[in-house]
C-alpha positions as CSV (number, residue, x, y, z in Angstrom):
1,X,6.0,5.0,8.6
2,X,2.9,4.0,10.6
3,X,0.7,0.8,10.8
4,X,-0.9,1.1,7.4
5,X,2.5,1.8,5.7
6,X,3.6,-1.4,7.3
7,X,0.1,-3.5,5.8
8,X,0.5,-2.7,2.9
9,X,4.3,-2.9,2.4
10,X,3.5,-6.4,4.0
11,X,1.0,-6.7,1.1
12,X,3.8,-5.7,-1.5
13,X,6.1,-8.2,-0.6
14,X,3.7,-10.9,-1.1
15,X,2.5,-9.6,-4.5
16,X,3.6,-6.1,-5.9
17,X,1.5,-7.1,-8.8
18,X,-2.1,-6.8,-7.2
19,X,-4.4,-4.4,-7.9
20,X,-4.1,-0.9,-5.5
21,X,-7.8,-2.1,-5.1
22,X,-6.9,-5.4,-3.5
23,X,-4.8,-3.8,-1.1
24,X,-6.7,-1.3,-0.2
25,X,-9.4,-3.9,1.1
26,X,-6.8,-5.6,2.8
27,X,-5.7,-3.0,4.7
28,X,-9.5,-1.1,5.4
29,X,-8.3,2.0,3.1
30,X,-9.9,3.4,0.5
31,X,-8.4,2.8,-3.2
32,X,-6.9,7.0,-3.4
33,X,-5.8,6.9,0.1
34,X,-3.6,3.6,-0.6
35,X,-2.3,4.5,-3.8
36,X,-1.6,7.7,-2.3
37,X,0.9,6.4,0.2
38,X,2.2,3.8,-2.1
39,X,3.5,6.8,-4.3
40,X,4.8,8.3,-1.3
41,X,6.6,5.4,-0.3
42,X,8.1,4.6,-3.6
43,X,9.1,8.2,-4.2
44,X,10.9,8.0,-0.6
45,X,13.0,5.3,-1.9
46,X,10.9,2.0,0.2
């Protein structure tokens, strides 16, 4: 898990029901990128 995992787990746990988009901007990602590690988390277990 690096510093972007950590952003937008942060992001998460304020409001797991925002947009991938939203995050994304947050975090200076683009939308795929983001929604790409989100999977990746989830499917880890996080």
């Amino acid at each position: 898990m690096d510093r972007i995992d950590k952003l937008i787990l942060t992001q998460l746990q304020h409001n797991a029901a925002q947009p991938v988009a939203d995050i994304a901007r947050k975090v200076g990602l683009s939308v795929t990128p983001c929604w790409r590690r989100i999977q990746r988390m989830e499917e880890s277990g996080l």
